[in-house]
LUMTORPA-648939 format. One line per field, with one value per residue (C-alpha): residue number from 1; residue in one letter; x, y, z. Coordinates in steps of 0.5 Angstrom, whole numbers, plus 500, padded with zeros to 3 digits. Each point is the difference from the previous one (the first is absolute). Last residue first. Example, Ala and Ser with C-alpha at 12.3 -4.5 7.8 and 13.67 -1.06 7.14 Angstrom:
// residues 2
n	2 1
res	S A
X	527 498
Y	498 493
Z	514 502
***
This chain:
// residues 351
n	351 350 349 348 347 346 345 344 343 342 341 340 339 338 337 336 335 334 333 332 331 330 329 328 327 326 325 324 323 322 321 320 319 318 317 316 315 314 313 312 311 310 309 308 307 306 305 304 303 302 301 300 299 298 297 296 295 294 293 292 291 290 289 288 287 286 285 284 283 282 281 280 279 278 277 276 275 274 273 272 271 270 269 268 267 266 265 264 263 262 261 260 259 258 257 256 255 254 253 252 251 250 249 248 247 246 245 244 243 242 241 240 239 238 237 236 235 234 233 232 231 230 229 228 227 226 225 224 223 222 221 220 219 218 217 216 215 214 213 212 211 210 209 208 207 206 205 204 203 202 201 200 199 198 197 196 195 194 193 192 191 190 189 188 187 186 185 184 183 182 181 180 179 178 177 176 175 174 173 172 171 170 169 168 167 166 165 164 163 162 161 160 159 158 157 156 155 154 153 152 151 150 149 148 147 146 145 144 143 142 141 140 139 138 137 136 135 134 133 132 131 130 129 128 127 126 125 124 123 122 121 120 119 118 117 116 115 114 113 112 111 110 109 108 107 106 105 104 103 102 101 100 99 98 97 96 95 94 93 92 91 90 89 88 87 86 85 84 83 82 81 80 79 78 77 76 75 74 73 72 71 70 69 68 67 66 65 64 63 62 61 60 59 58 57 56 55 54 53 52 51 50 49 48 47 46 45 44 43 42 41 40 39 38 37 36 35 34 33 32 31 30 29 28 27 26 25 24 23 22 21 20 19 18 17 16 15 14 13 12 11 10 9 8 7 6 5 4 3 2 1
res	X X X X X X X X X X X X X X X X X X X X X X X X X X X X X X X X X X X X X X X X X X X X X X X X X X X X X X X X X X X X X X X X X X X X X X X X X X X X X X X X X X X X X X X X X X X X X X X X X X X X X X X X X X X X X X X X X X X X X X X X X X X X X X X X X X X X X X X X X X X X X X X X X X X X X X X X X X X X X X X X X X X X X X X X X X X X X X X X X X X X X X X X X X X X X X X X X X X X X X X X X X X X X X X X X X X X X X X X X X X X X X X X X X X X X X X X X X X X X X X X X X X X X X X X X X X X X X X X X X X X X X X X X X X X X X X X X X X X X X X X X X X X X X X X X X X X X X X X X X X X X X X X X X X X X X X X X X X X X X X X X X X X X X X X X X X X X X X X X X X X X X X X X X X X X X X
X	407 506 500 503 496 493 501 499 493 498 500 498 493 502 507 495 500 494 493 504 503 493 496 505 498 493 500 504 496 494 503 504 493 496 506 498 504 507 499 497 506 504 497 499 507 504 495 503 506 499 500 497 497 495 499 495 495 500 506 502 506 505 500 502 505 503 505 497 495 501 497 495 498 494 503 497 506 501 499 506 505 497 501 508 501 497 504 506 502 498 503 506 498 497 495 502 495 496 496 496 497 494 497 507 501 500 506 505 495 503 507 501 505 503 502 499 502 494 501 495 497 495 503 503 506 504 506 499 503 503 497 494 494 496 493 496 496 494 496 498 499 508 501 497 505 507 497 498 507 504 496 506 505 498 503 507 499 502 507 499 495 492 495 494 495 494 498 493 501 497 493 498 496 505 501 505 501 503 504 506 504 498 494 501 506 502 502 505 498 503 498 503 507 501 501 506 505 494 495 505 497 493 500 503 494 495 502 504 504 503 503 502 506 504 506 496 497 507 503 495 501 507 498 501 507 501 506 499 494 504 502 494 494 498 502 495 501 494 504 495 501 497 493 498 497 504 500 505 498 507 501 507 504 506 504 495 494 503 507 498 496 505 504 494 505 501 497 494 502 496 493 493 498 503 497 505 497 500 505 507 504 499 505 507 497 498 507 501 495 502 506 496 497 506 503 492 502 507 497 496 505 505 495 495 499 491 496 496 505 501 496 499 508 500 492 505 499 500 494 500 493 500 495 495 495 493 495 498 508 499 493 504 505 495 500 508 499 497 498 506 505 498 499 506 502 497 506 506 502 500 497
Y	166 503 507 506 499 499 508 502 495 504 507 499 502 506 501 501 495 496 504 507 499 498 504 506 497 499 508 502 495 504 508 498 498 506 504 497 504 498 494 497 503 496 493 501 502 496 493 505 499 492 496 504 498 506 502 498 497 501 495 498 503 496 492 503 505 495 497 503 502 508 505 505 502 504 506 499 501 494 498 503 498 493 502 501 494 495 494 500 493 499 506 497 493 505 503 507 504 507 502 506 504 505 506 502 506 494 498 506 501 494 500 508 499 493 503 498 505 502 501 502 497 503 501 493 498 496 502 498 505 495 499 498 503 500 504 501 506 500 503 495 500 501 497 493 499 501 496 494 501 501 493 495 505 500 494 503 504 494 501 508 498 501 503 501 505 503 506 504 507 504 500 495 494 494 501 496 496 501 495 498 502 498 496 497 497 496 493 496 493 495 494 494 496 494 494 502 499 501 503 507 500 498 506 505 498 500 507 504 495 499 494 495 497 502 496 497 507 503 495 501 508 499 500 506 502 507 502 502 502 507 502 498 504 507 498 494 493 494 494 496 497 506 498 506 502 496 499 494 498 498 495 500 493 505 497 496 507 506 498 497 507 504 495 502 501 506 507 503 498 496 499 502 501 497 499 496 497 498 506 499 496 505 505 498 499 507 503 496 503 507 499 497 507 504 496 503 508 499 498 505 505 498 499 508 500 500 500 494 498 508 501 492 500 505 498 493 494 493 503 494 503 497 497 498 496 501 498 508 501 496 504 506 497 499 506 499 493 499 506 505 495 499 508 501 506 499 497 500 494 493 497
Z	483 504 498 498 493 503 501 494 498 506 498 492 501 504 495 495 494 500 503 500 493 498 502 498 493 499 503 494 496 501 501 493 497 503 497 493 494 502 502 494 496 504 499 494 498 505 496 493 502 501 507 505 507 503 506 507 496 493 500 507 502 506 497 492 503 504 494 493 497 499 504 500 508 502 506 506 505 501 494 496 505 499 493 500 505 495 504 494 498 495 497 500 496 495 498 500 504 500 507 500 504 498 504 503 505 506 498 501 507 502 497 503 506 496 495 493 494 496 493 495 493 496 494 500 496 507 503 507 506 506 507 498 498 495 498 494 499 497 494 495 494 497 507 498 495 503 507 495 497 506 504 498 501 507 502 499 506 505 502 501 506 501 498 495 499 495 503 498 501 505 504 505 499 499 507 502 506 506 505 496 506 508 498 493 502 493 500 496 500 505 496 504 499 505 495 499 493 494 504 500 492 502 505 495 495 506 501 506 503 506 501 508 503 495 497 494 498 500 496 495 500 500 492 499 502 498 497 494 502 503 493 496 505 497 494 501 502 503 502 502 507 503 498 503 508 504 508 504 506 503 506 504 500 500 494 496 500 502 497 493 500 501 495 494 494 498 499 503 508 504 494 499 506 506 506 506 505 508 501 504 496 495 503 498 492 500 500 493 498 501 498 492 501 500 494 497 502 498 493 500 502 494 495 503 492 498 506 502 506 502 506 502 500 507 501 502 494 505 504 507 504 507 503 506 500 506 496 499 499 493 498 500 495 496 495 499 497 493 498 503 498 493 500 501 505 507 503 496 494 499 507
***
């Protein structure tokens, strides 16, 4: 895995929380980060040039230590990729050079180059098409949509949909309560990369706030800088996340449609959902197979489509409490790491 154990949402969500289940049938593991907690600290954080660099040599060391010990295991999960820059030549070896079977995971269409300030030095050096070699090497695919999985279809015709899951027992297990006195919040979350989706909706926001009185929430692991009076920043942390959530009366979910943004699993409002907060979403990857229009959210296209939907929610409590529990419904039945059990665990199989 790329990063630290409880760290990245990516891997909390796809992995982490069914870790449990595996030792219940009786596997054993061993976690593999390929960034230490040491680099995780000041990864994100601008200068550190020389200890980040230290800090990626030193995970390339680790991998190559690793190598010595992989024959021992049945597979080998990798999520996303062996190593975050390079050719894939830990994969080759597990795979071709020790005969070992590798469930590869990935959550993006990450044989885009998708390039950001916050990325462009370290893209330049990323290997985004090893993701076909990888697919061909493995012995099964985990995908977290169908666009995902169509992709991977290309070179084996072992690649299943795993979607990303919410445990909606031990963590998302509240639901909002559209009834209590303060300030109504409209929300969003997520990483400093994906702020830039927002804009689409600032005007909306902007507009409505000179008739409405809200608050709209981001939190994130970087401040935003968007003219919006009624904005304010939370930092995430992963002691208060739930409860942060759980302050939202709205969630939105704003997407670029484009070939990246397909293959995004609609993590943003399946959180939202858990946790019986109504979705407003762009139509665009999963978005349109988790949130069901007039349902369980809405799916906007147009300003004045985020408009009305908004505007609709924001007056209407019993509105928000009627798609909210659409919502958790959905998450519970179809998206929860219970419903989802099974379909994991087939992946360490023989079948």
């Amino acid at each position: 895995m790329p990063y630290p154990h409880g760290r990245a949402p990516s891997q909390r969500f796809r992995f982490e929380q069914y870790l449990d289940f595996l030792t219940e049938v009786g596997h054993t593991y061993e976690l593999a980060p390929f960034i230490s907690e040491a680099t995780w600290a000041i990864l994100y954080k601008p200068g550190h040039t020389l200890a980040k660099a230290m800090g990626i040599l030193g995970g390339f060391l680790r991998r190559v230590r690793l190598m010595f010990s992989v024959q021992s295991y049945d597979y080998v999960f990798i999520h996303r990729e062996a190593s975050p820059i390079g050719p894939p030549l830990f994969e080759w070896l597990i795979a071709k050079g020790l005969g070992k079977r590798i469930i590869y995971d990935f959550d993006d269409a990450i044989w885009i180059t998708n390039t950001s300030e916050a990325n462009k030095i370290a893209a330049s050096f990323k290997w985004h098409h090893k993701v076909e070699s990888i697919c061909r090497w493995s012995y099964k695919v985990s995908c977290g949509n169908k666009y995902l999985r169509d992709y991977a279809q290309q070179f084996t015709q072992r690649a299943i949909i795993n979607p990303t899951t919410i445990d909606t027992v031990n963590l998302h297990n509240q639901v909002r309560d559209q009834h209590a006195p303060g300030r109504l919040v409209i929300g969003w979350t997520g990483t400093h990369s994906t702020l830039k989706y927002l804009n689409q909706v600032v005007p909306v926001l902007a507009e409505l706030e000179t008739r409405y009185d809200f608050e709209f929430r981001i939190i994130s692991n970087q401040p935003p800088t968007l003219p919006l009076l009624s904005l304010r920043f939370q930092p995430w942390n992963k002691s208060t996340e739930i409860r942060d959530l759980a302050g939202m009366h709205i969630g939105l979910m704003p997407l670029e449609d484009d070939l990246w943004a397909k293959g995004k699993c609609a993590f943003k409002a399946l959180q939202y959902m858990a946790l019986g907060i109504p979705a407003i979403v762009s139509p665009v990857g999963m978005n349109t197979e988790v949130v069901q229009q007039g349902i369980n959210g809405y799916v906007c296209t147009t300003p004045a489509e985020w408009q009305q939907s908004l505007e609709s929610l924001l007056k209407d409590p019993e509105l928000r409490i009627r798609l909210g529990e659409a919502a958790r419904d959905t998450v519970v039945k179809r998206y929860s790491v219970l419903a989802n059990k099974q379909n994991f665990l087939k992946l360490f199989s023989d079948t």
